[in-house]
Structure formats: C-alpha cells, structure tokens
C-alpha positions in Angstrom: 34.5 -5.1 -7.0 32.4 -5.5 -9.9 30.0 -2.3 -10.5 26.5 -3.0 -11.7 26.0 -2.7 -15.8 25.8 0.7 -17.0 21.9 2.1 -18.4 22.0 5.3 -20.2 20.0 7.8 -18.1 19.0 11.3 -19.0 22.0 13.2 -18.5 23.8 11.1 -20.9 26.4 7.4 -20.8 28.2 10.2 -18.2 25.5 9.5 -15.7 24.8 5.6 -15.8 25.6 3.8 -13.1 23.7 2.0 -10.6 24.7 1.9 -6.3 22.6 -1.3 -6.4 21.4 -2.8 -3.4 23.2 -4.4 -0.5 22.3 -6.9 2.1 21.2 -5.3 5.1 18.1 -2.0 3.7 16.4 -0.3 6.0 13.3 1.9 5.4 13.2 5.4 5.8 10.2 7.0 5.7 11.0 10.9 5.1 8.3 13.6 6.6 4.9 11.9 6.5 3.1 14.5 8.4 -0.1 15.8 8.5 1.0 19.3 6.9 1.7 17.5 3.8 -1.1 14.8 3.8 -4.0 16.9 4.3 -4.9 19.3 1.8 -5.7 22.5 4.2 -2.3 21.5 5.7 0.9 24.5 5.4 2.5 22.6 2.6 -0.3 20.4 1.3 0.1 18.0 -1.3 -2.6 17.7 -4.2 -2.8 13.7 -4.1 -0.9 12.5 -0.9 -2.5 9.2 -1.0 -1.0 6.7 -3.3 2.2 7.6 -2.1 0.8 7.1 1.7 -0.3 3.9 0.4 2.8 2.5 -1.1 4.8 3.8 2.1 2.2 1.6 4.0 3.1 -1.9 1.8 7.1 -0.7 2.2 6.6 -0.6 6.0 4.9 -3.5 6.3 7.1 -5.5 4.2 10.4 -4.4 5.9 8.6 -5.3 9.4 7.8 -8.8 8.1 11.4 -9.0 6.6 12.7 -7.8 10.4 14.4 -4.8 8.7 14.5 -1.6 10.8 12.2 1.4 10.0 12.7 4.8 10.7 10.8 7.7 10.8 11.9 11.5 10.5 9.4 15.0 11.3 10.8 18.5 11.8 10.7 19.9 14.7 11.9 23.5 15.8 11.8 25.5 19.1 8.5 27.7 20.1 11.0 30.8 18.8 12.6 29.0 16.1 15.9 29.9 17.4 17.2 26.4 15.5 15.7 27.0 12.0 18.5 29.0 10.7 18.3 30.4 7.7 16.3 27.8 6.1 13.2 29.4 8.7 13.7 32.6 7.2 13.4 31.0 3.7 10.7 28.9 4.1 8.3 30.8 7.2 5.7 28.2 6.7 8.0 25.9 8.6 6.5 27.9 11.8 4.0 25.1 11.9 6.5 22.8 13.4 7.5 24.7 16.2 6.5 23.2 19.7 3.1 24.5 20.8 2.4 25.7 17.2 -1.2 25.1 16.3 -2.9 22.6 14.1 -0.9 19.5 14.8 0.6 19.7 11.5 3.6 18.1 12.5 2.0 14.5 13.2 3.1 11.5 11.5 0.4 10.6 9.0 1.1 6.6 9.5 2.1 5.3 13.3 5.8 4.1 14.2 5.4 0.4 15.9 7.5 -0.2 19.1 10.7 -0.1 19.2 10.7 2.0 15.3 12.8 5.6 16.0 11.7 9.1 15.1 14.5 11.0 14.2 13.7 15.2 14.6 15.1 16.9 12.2 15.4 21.3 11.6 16.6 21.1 7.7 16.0 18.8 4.5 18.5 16.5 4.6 17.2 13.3 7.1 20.9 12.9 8.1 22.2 16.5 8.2 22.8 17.3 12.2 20.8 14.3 13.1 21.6 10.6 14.9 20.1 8.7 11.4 23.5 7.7 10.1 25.0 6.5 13.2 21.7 4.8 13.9 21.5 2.7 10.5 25.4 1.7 10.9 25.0 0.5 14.4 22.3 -1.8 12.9 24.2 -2.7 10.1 22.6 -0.9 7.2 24.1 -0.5 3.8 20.8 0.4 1.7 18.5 3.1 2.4 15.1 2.7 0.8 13.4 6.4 0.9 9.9 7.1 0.6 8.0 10.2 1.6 7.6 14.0 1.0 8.6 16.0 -0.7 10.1 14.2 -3.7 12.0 18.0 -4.3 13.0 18.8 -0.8 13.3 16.5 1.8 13.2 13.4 -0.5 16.2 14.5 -2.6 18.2 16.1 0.0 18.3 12.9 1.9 18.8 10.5 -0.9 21.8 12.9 -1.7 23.4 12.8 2.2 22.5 8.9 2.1 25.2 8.6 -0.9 27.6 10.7 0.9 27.3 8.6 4.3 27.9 5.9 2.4 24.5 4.1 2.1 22.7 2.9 -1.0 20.1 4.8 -1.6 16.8 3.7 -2.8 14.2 6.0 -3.9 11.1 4.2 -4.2 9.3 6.2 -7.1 5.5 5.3 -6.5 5.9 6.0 -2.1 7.0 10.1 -2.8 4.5 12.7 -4.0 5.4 16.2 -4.9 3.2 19.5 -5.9 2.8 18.6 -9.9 4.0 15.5 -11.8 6.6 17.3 -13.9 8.4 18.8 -10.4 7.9 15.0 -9.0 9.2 13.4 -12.1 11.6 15.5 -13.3 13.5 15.1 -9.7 13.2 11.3 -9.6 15.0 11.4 -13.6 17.8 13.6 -11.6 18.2 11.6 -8.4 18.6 8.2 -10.7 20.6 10.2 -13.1 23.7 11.3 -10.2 22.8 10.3 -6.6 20.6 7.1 -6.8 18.4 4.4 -8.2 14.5 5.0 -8.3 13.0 2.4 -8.3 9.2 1.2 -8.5 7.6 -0.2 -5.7 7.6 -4.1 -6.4 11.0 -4.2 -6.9 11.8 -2.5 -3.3 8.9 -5.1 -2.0 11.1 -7.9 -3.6 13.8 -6.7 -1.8 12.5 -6.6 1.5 
C-alpha cells in the first residue's frame, strides 16, 4: 500500500497525511434543515446559503455520476425520552421532537427517489444509526460530507466516518458554521487528524 505524500498541516509533519479518495464516494449531506437554514430558526446560521448552494452542485453531480446520496435530520420522541444527555445539554434540540412546532426539522433541499433519510438523536451521522451498514452494502469507501454544523454534526461524523473505515471528505465551501473562525478553525483540525477538506471542484471532479 502506498500512502498518499505527506503536506505539512497545522498541527505540525506529526499530522500530514492524506486518507485520499477511493473508488466508490458517496454523498452525505449532514442536517440541512430548516432550523439551521433560516435565520429565526432554533440554531440559525448567519449565511446558510453558499453552503446550500454548493451542497446543491455536490448532489447533483453525484446523481449524474450514479453515486448514492444520503441524507440525515434528528429526530427525537414528543418526550424526548431518546435524547439522552445530549437533550439535557443542548434543550434547543426540543424543536426536533415529533409534533414539535415550526417544522424546523425539514430538509432544506428534497431527497430524489430512492435517496435514504437516515434519523438520527446525537451528532455523529453513524453513531446508533443504519448509515454505515447502508454505504458498505453499496459499496462505499469515500464519504464526501457537506452540511451543518461544520463544529457539531459535520466534525463528529467526519470523525465516526474514519473510524468505520470510510474516507472522509469534507467539502470546505458546502458546511457553514456560526462565525468564520469557529468554521475555519474546525476544517484546519478535521484536515489536520481525521480527514481531508477539500474545496468544492475538486469533490465535483471526483464525482
């Protein structure tokens, strides 16, 4: 096995390497949801929409490419009874119960046919959820993430993605976060230790 050339990141030569990407990527498209992509929503993003927009181009390319796209929301009980701890943490997560108002909880962009929604209750896209055994039985091996937030759910996903075994892909310009320096400052860790950001025509290219 021949490992890709080391680039000096941030954190020093200790923290150079590249996953690379395989043969088989799939999209991921991490908590695109009203409650982020509206400003009045619960967690509200100041400028949702050129990250909405490259997640649009990344979808449609990986649909023309026949890769598989997949989709993930939260989604709790009306009483919450499966948010755990992280509930009690974060109690603005109330607005994805079932039956809570607002609609928060929507998917900002539309799955096509056949595209799954995996529900999740945590950060993590894969923790307690069907999406790795989903993307091996279609033969995955690269994960391209995009979607909110670039601290949260976008980190803690591109973090479970390495440990399932998947190359992970985190597509800098389709993720948006509450200020620059918190969006930036997690992409420099992410392609630092747990995987390669990288800008949106490159991912294009790829799919």
């Amino acid at each position: 096995m021949t490992l890709p050339e080391p680039v000096p990141g941030p954190h020093g030569s200790a923290f150079s390497g590249r996953v690379g990407w395989g043969s088989r990527p799939a999209v991921v498209v991490i908590d695109l949801v009203r409650a982020y992509t509206e400003r009045e929503g619960p967690f509200g993003l100041p400028e949702p929409g050129p990250a909405v927009e490259a997640t649009v181009a990344l979808v449609d390319a990986a649909r023309a490419g026949g890769h598989p796209v997949v989709w993930t929301v939260v989604r709790y009980a009306p009483d919450l009874a499966d948010g755990g701890l992280f509930v009690r943490k974060v109690p603005a997560l109330a607005a994805f119960a079932d039956g809570a108002p607002g609609g928060w909880g929507e998917l900002t962009l539309q799955p096509g046919p056949g595209e799954p929604v995996v529900v999740k209750q945590y950060a993590s896209a894969f923790f307690g959820t069907s999406l790795a055994p989903t993307l091996h039985a279609a033969g995955v091996d690269t994960v391209v993430l995009a979607g909110v937030s670039t601290s949260g759910c976008v980190r803690a996903t591109a973090m479970d993605a390495l440990n399932s075994g998947f190359r992970p892909q985190v597509v800098r310009d389709a993720c948006a976060d509450r200020t620059p320096a918190v969006h930036e400052g997690n992409l420099a860790d992410l392609d630092a230790k747990y995987a390669d950001v990288v800008d949106l025509p490159e991912a294009l290219a790829h799919l």
